[in-house]
C-alpha positions as CSV (number, residue, x, y, z in Angstrom):
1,X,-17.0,206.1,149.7
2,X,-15.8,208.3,146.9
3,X,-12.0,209.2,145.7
4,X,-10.4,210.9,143.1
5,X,-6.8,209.8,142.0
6,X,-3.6,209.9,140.1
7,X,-2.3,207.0,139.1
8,X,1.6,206.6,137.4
9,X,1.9,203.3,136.1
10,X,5.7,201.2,136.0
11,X,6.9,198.5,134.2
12,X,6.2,196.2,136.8
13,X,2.2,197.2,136.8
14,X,-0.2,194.4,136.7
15,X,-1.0,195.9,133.0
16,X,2.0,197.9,132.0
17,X,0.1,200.1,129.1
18,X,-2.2,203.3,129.4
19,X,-5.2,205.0,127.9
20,X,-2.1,207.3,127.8
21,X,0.3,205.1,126.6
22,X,-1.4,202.4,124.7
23,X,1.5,200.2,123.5
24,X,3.2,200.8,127.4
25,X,6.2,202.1,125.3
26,X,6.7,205.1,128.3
27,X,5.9,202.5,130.9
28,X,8.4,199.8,129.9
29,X,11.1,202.2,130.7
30,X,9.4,203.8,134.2
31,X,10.9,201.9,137.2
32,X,9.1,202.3,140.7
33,X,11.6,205.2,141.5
34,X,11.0,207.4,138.1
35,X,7.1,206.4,138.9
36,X,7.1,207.8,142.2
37,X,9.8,210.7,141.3
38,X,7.3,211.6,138.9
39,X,3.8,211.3,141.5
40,X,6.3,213.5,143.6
41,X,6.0,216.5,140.6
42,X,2.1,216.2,140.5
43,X,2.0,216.5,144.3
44,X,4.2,219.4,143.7
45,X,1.6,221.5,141.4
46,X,-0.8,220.5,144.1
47,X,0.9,222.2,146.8
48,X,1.5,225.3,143.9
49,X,-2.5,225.2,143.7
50,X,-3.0,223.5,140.6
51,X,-6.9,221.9,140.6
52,X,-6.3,218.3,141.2
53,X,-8.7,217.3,138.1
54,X,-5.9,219.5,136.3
55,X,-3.1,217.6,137.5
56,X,-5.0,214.4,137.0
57,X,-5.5,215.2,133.6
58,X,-1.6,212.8,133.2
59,X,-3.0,210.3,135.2
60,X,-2.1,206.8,133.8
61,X,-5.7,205.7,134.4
62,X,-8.9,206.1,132.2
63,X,-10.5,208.4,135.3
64,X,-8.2,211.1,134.1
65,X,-11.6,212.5,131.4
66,X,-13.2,213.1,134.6
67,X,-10.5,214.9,136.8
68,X,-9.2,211.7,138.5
69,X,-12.7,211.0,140.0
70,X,-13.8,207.3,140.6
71,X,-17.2,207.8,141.9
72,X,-18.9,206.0,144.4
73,X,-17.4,202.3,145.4
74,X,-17.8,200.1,148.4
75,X,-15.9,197.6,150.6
76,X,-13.5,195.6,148.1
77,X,-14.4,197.3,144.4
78,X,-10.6,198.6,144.6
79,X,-7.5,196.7,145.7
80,X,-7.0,196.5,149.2
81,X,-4.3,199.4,149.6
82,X,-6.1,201.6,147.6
83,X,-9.3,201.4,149.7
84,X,-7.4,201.0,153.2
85,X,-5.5,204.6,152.0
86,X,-9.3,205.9,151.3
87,X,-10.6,205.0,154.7
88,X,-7.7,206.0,156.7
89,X,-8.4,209.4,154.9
90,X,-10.9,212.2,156.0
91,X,-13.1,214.1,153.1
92,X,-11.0,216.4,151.4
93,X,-7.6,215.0,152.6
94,X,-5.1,214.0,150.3
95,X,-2.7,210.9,150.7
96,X,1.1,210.1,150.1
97,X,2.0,207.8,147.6
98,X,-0.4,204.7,147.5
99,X,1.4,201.6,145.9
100,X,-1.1,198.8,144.7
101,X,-0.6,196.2,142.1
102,X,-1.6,199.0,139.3
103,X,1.2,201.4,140.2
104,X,1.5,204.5,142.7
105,X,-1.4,206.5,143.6
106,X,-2.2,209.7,144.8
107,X,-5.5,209.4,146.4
108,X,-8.3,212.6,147.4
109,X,-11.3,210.8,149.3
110,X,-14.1,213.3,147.8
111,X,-16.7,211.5,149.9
């Protein structure tokens, strides 16, 4: 399978710091409601048209050089949520927020 993503980290991440926010300064003040408040204004520009690989340009994790994309994994290379949101998705679709222990998620299965 294959997935692209946004990812908004909170303080309560497994590892609360970014490519984005290296010292998790941004994070340490994020709870789960400001992190999801702020998947909620990315899904937003998605719905405006924005290319997702644009809006996963903030992405909190290191896929967002590459537009969000994770490339190919298989059965248990992601945390359980995150690939249970991918299967239950069809190519192309987008899902609702995805919480894992990493943060929120929004997930596009690609393939």
């Amino acid at each position: 399978m294959r997935a692209s993503h946004v990812l908004v980290k909170w303080q309560g991440s497994r590892r609360p710091a970014s490519w984005r926010d290296p010292e998790g300064r941004d994070i340490a003040g994020r709870d789960k409601e400001r992190a999801l408040a702020m998947l909620g204004d990315l899904n937003a520009a998605l719905a405006r048209g924005v290319p997702f690989a644009e809006v996963a340009q903030v992405s909190d994790c290191g896929s967002a050089k590459q537009g969000g994309d994770l490339g190919e994994f298989g059965p248990g290379q992601m945390q359980k949520p995150f690939e249970d949101a991918v299967l239950a998705l069809a190519v192309g679709q987008l899902s609702g927020p995805v919480w894992t222990d990493s943060g929120v998620h929004l997930i596009l299965r690609t393939g």
